[in-house]
Wavefront OBJ file of the C-alpha trace (Angstrom):
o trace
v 0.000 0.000 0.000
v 1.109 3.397 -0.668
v -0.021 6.852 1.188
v -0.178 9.549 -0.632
v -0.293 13.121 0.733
v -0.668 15.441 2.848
v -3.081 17.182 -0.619
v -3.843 20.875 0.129
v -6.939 22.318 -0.542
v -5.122 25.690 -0.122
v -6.651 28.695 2.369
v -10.173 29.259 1.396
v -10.773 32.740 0.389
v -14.629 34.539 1.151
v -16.742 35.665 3.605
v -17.308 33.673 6.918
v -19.453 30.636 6.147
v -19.542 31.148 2.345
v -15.345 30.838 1.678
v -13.851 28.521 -0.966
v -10.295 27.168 -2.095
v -9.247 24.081 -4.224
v -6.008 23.011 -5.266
v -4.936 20.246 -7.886
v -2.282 17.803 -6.701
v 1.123 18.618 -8.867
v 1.704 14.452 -9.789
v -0.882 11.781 -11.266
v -1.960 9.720 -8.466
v -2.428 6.271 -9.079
v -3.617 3.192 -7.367
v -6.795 1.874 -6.211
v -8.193 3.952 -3.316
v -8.579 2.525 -0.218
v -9.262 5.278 2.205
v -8.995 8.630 2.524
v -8.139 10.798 5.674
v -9.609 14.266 5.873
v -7.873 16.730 8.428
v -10.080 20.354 8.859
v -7.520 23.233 9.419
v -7.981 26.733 11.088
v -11.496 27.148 12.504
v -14.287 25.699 9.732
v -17.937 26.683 10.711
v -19.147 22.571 11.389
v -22.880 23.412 9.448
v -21.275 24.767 6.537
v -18.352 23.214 5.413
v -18.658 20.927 2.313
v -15.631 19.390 0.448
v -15.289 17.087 -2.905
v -12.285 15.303 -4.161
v -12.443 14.401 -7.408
v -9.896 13.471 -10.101
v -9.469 16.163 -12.761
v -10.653 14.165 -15.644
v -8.089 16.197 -18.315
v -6.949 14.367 -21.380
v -4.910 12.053 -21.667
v -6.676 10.818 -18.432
v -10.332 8.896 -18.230
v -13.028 11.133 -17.257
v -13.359 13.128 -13.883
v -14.871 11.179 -10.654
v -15.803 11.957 -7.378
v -13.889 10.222 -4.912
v -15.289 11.594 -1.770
v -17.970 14.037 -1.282
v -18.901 15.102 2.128
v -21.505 18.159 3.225
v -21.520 20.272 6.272
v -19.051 18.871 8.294
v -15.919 19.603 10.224
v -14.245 16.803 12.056
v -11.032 14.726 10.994
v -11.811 11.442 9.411
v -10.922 8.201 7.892
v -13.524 7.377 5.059
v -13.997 4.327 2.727
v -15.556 5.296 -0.213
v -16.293 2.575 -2.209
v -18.128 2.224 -5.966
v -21.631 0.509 -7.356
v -20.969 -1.945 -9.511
v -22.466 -3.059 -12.670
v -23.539 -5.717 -14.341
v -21.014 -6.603 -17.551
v -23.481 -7.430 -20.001
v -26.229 -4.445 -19.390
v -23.854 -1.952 -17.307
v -26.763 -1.832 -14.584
v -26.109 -1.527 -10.938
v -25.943 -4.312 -8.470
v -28.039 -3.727 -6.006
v -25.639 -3.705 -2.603
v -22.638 -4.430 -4.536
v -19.425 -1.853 -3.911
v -16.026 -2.130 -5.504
v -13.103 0.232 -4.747
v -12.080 2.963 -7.195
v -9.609 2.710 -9.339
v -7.384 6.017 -9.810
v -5.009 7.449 -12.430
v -4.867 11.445 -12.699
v -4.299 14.603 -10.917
v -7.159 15.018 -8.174
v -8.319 17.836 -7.097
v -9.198 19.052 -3.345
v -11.704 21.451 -2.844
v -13.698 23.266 -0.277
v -17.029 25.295 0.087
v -19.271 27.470 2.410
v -16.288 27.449 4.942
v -14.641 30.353 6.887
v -11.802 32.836 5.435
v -8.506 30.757 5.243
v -9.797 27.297 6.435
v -8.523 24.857 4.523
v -8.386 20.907 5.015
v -5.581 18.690 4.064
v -6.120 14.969 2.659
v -3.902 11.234 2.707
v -5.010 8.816 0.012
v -4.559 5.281 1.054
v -3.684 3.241 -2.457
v -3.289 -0.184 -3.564
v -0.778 -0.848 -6.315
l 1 2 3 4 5 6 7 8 9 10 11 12 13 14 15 16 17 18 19 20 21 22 23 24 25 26 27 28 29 30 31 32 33 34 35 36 37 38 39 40 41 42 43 44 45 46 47 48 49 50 51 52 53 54 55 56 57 58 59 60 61 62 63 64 65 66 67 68 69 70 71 72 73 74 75 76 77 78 79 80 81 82 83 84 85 86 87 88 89 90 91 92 93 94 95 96 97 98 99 100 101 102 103 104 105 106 107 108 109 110 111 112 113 114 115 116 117 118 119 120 121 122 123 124 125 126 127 128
């Protein structure tokens, strides 16, 4: 297993409750995502922080997914985001059925609706 970070979402910039920041990692990340570990910085508002991290999605690279999406919270975390999967000869879900994700690209970290320079920092657990 790899880990992979400390990513950045930078200092978010904005009014108190309504701030926002996002920064792209500078190497591809690649692996298949285990976990993710979410550390809040500064002093986010708890009912109004919301953060996403995706993968960029930018050619040459597959299209942009969300790897973790998480509203109005603010406390440190481990999370296990896992995947539907699908069925290989219709591509319909499978009811109850969760892979992990497979990554290859720059991802991005980014937060809204927090305070002026919050920011939160994030550790991708990978599997070769």
């Amino acid at each position: 297993m790899n880990l992979v970070g400390p990513l950045s979402s930078g200092a978010a910039v904005g009014n108190a409750g309504v701030a926002t920041a996002n920064a792209d990692s500078t190497s591809v990340i690649s692996g298949t995502l285990v976990a993710l570990y979410v550390k809040y910085n500064d002093s986010p508002p708890g009912a109004t922080t919301d953060i996403a991290i995706t993968t960029k999605g930018a050619t040459p690279y597959a299209p942009a997914q969300t790897l973790l999406a998480v509203a109005n919270a603010a406390t440190d975390k481990w999370f296990y985001p896992r995947a539907l999967t699908q069925v290989n000869t219709t591509g319909a879900d499978i009811a109850g059925a969760y892979e992990a994700m497979p990554v290859h690209d720059l991802v991005n970290v980014k937060i809204d609706q927090a305070n002026a320079g919050d920011s939160i920092q994030v550790w991708l657990l990978l599997d070769d």
